[in-house]
C-alpha positions as CSV (number, residue, x, y, z in Angstrom):
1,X,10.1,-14.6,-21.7
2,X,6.5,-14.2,-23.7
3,X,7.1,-12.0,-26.7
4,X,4.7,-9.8,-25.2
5,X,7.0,-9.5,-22.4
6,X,9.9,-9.2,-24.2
7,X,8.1,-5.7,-25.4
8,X,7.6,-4.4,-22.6
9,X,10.5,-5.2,-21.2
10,X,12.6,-3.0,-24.4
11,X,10.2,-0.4,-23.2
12,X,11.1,-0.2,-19.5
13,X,14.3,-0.3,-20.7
14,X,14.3,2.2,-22.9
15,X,12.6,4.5,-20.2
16,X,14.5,3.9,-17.7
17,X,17.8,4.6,-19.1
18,X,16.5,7.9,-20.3
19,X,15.8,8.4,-16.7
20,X,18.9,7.2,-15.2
21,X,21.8,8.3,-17.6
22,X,22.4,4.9,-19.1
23,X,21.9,1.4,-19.9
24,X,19.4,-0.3,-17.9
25,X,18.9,-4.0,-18.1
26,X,15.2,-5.7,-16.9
27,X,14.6,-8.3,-14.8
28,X,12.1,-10.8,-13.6
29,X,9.1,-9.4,-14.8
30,X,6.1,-10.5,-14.4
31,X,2.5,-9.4,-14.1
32,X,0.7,-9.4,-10.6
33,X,-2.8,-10.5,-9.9
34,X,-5.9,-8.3,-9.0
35,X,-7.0,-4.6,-10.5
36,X,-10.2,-3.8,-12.2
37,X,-8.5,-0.9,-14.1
38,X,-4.8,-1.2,-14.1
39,X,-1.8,-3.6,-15.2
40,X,0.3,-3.8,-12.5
41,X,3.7,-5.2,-13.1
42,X,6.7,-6.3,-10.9
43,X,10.4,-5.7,-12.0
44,X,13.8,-5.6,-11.0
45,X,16.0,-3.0,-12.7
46,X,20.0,-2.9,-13.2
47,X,20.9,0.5,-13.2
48,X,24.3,1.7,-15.1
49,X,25.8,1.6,-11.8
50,X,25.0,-1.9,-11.0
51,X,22.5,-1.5,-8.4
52,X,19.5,-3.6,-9.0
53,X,15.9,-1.6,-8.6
54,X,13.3,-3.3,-7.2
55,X,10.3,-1.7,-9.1
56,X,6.4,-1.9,-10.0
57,X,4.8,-0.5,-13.5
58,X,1.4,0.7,-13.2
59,X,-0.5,1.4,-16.9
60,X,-4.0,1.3,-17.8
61,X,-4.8,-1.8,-19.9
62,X,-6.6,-1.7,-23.3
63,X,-10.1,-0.2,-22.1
64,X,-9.2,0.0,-18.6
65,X,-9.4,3.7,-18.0
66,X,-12.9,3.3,-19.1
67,X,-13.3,1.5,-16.0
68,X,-13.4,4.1,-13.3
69,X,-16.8,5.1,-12.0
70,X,-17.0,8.6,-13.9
71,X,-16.4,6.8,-16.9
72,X,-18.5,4.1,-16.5
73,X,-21.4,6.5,-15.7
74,X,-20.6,8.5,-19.3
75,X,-17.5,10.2,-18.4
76,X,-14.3,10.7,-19.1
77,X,-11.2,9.6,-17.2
78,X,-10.5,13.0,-15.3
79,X,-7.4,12.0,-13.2
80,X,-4.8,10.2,-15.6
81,X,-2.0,8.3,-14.4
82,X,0.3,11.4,-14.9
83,X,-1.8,13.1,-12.8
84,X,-1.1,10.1,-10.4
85,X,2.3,10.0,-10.4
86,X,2.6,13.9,-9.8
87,X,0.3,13.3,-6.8
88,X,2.5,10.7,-5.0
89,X,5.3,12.8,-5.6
90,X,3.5,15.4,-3.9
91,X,2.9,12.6,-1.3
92,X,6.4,11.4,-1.0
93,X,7.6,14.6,-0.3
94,X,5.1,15.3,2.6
95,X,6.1,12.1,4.4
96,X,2.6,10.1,3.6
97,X,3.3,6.5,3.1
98,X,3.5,6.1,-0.5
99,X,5.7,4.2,-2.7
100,X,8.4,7.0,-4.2
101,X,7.4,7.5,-7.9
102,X,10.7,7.1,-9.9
103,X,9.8,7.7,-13.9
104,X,6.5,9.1,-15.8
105,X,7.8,7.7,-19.2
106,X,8.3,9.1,-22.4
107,X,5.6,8.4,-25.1
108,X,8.5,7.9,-27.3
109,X,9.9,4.4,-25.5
110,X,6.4,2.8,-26.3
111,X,5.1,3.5,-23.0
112,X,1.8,5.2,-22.3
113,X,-0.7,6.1,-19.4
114,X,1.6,4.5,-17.0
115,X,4.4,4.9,-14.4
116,X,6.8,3.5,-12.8
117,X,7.2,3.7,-8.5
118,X,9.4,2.1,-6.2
119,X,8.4,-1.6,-5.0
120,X,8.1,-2.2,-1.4
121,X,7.7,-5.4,0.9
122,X,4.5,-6.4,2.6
123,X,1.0,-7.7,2.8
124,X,-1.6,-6.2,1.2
125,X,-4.4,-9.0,0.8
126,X,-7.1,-8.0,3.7
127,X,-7.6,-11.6,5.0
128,X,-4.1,-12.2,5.8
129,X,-3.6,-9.1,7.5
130,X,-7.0,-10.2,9.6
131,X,-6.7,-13.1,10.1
132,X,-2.4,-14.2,10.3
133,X,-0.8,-14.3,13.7
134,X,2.0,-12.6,12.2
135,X,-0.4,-9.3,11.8
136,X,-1.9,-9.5,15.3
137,X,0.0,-6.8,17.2
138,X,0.1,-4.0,14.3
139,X,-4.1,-5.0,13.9
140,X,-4.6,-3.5,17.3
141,X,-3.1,-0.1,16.1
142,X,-4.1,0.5,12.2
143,X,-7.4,1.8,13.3
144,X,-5.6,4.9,15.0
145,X,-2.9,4.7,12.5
146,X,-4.9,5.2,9.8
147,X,-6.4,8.2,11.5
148,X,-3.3,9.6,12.1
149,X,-2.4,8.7,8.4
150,X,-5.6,10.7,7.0
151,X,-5.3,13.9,9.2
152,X,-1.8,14.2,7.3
153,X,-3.0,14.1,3.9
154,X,-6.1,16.0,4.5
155,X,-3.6,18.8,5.6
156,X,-3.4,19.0,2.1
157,X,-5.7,21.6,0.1
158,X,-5.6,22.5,-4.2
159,X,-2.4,25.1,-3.3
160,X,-0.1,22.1,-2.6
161,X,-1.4,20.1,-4.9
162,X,-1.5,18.5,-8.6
163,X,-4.4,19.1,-10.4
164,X,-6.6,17.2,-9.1
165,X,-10.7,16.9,-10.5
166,X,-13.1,18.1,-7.5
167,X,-15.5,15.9,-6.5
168,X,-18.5,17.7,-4.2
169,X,-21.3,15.9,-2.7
170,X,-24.2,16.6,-5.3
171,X,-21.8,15.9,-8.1
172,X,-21.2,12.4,-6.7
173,X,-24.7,12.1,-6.1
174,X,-25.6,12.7,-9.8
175,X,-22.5,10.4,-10.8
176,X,-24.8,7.7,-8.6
177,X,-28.0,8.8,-10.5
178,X,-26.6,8.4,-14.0
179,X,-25.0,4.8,-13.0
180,X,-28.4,4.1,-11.9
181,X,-29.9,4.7,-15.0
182,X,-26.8,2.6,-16.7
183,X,-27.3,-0.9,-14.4
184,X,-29.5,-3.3,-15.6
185,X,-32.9,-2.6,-14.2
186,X,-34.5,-0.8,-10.8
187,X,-33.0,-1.6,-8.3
188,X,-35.7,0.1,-5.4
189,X,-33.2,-0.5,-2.6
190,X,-30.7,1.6,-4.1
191,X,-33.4,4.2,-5.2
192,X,-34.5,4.4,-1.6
193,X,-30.6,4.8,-0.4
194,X,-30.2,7.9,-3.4
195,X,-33.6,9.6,-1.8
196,X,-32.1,9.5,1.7
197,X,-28.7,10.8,0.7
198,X,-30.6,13.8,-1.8
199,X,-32.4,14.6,1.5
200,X,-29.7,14.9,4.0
201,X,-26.6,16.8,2.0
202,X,-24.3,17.9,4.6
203,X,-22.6,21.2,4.0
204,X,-18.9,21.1,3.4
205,X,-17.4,22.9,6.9
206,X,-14.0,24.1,4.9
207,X,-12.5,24.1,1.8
208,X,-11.9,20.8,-0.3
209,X,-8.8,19.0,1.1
210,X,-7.0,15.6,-0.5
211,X,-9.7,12.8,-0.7
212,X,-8.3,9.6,-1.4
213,X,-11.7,8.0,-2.7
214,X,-10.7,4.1,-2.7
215,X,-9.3,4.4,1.3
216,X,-10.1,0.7,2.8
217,X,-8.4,-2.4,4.0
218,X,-6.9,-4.0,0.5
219,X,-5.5,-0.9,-0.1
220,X,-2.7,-1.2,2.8
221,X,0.3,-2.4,2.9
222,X,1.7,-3.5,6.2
223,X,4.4,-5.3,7.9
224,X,4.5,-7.0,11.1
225,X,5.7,-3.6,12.0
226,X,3.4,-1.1,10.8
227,X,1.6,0.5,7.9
228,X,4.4,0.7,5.0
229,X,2.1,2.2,2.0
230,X,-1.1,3.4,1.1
231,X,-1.7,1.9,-2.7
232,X,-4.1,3.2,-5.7
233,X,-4.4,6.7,-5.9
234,X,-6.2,6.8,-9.0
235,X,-9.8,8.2,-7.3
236,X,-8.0,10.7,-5.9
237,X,-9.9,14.4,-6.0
238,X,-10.6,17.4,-3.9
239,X,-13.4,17.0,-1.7
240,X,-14.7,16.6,2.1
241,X,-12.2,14.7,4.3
242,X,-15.1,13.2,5.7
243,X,-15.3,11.3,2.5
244,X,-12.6,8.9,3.7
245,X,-13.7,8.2,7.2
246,X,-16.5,7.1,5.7
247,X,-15.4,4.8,3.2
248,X,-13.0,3.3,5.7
249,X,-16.2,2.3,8.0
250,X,-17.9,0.3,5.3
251,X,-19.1,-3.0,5.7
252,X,-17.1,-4.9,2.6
253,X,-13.8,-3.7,3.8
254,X,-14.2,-5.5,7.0
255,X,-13.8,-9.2,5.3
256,X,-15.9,-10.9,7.9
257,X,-14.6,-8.5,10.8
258,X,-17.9,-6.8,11.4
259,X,-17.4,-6.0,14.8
260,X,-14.5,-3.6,13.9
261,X,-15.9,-1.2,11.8
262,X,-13.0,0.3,10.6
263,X,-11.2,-2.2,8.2
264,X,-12.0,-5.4,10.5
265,X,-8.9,-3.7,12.7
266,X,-10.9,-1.5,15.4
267,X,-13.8,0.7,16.5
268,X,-14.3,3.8,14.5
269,X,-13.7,6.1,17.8
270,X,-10.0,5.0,17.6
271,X,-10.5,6.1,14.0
272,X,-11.9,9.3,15.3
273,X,-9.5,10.1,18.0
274,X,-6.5,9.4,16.3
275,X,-7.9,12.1,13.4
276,X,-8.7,15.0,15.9
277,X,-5.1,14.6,17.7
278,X,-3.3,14.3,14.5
279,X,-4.8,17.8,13.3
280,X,-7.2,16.2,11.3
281,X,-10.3,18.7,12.7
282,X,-13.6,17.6,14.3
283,X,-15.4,14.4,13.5
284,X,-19.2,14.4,13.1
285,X,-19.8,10.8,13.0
286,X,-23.4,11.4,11.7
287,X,-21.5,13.2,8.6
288,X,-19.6,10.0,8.4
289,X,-22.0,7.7,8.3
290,X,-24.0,9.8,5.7
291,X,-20.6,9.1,3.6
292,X,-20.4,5.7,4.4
293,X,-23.9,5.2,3.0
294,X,-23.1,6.9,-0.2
295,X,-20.1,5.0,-0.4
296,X,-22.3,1.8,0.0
297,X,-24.7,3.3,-2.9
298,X,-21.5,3.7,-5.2
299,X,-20.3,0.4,-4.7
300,X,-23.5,-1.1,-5.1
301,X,-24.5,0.4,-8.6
302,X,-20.8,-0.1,-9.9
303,X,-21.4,-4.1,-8.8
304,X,-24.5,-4.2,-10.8
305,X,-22.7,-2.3,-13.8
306,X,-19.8,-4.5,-13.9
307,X,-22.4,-8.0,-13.7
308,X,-23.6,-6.1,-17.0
309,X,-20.4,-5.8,-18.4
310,X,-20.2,-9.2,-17.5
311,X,-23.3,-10.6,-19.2
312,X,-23.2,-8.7,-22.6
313,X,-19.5,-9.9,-22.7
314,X,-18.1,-6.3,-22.8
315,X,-15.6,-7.7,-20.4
316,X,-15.6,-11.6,-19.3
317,X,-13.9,-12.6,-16.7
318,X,-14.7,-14.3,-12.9
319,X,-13.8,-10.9,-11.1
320,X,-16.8,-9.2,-12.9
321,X,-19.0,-11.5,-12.0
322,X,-18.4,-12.5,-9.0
323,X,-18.5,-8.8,-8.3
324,X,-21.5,-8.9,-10.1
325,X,-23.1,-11.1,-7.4
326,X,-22.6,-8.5,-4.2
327,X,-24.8,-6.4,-5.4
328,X,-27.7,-8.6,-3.5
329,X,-25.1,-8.5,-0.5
330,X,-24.8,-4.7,-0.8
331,X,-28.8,-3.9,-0.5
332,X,-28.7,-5.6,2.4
333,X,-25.9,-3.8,4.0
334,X,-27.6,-0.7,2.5
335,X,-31.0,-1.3,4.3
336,X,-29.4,-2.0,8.0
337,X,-27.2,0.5,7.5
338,X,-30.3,2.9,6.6
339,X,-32.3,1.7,9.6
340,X,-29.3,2.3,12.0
341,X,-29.3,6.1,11.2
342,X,-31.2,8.9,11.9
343,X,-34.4,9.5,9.8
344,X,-33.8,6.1,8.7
């Protein structure tokens, strides 16, 4: 084991044990691919009673809360990973498919901004899901199953809750203005998407509910049998439901499934239906697609961010810029996307 590892390891150790009652011996850990913002590490854990944990670390690596889209536009990180763990407990409790948090560690062990959840089996890369045989029969039902999925946590409003940052639409929309201003040059296409949303604000119809904020395909994880978790909660805030359904419906999270707006799984009335039986309230797919644009605006400006980043060797690395590179692919979404709606 990498000193480095050996570290961490002692740490998760010494966590762990102050969680559990007693000595806890670490396993086969290693660091898993992917995240812009977090570590994500896999481990097994011997407990004191000889069961052996099968576990995943979350922390922030060395600049990576800085990462986040408040931050990157000039603010700070407003929903730290205590604030995530105490969320999915929430979660856990109220039967939403989550991984069950198991330890916020102590400071003292030589842990920080991090915490430790449960590690379950599945899939969670959005092409496999697609695109594998294996996938086909639970494909035909994760468009409704997600709808069922989000009328459950949208059940949930700030009195059952953490706290959590709220997030309404003209504060989002002057999150998008400042990372405008941040990315490197105009960019008139995105200008032009900011004027339509600035002119079309929908009111919010009740109070702000659970918003997941980062709700797409790549953020499943699903067996041959169903949905098993829904992963990163670290955008989580109050806000409109409506927030979700649209993200859902954007282009990118389709992976080449355009047809099938939700996720590359199904149409968005499935989507829709599923929500209204499940509780989840009326859909106004107009007020959808106005989210799915500024979704499409938020992605786009943090892609030409992170190509800066990229450039003036803030952070290096192939995910940046190849990031970097959709924001071309984005405008164009954008601009159909804008000519498909009303007032467009």
């Amino acid at each position: 084991m990498k000193p480095e590892n050996e570290q961490l390891a002692h740490a998760l150790s010494a966590a762990l044990s102050k969680e559990l009652g007693g000595e806890v011996r670490i396993e086969a850990l290693a660091r898993l691919t992917g995240g812009a913002s977090r570590e994500t590490w896999s481990f097994d854990a011997m407990g004191p009673d000889g069961v052996r944990l099968p576990l995943i670390l979350r922390k922030d690596f060395e600049g990576g809360a800085l990462l986040n889209l408040s931050a990157l536009s000039g603010e700070g990180d407003g929903f730290d990973r205590a604030g995530e763990y105490a969320l999915c407990r929430v979660l856990h409790l109220a039967k939403v498919p989550v991984a069950r948090p198991v330890c916020l560690p102590d400071p003292s062990t030589g842990l920080k901004s991090c915490y430790i959840m449960e590690r379950l089996e599945g899939e969670g890369q959005p092409r496999k899901i697609l695109r594998e045989d294996a996938y086909a029969g639970v494909r035909s039902s994760m468009a409704g199953t997600l709808g069922t999925v989000l009328a459950r946590m949208h059940g949930l409003g700030p009195k059952e809750l953490p706290m959590l940052p709220t997030q309404s639409v003209e504060s989002q929309l002057a999150l998008c203005r400042r990372m405008l201003d941040l990315g490197p040059g105009p960019r008139p296409i995105l200008e032009l998407a900011l004027r339509w949303l600035r002119d079309r604000m929908p009111p919010l119809r009740s109070g702000p509910r659970l918003v997941h904020g980062d709700f797409r395909n790549g953020n499943f994880l699903i067996r041959e049998a169903g949905l098993v978790a829904i992963l990163d909660w670290e955008t989580a805030h109050l806000g409109d439901p409506m927030e979700d359904l649209g993200f859902l419906c954007m282009k990118p999270w389709r992976f080449g499934n355009n047809k099938l707006e939700v996720g590359g799984f199904g149409p968005r009335e499935d989507l829709f239906r599923a929500y209204e039986a499940a509780g989840g309230g009326p859909v106004d797919p107009e007020v959808v697609r106005y989210w799915e644009v500024l979704g499409m605006l938020k992605w786009g400006a943090f892609c030409a961010i992170r190509a800066m980043l990229h450039i003036n060797r803030v952070q290096r690395s192939v995910e940046a810029a190849a990031i970097g590179r959709r924001v071309a692919e984005t405008e164009y979404d954008l601009v159909r996307l804008l000519e498909a709606s009303h007032g467009g």
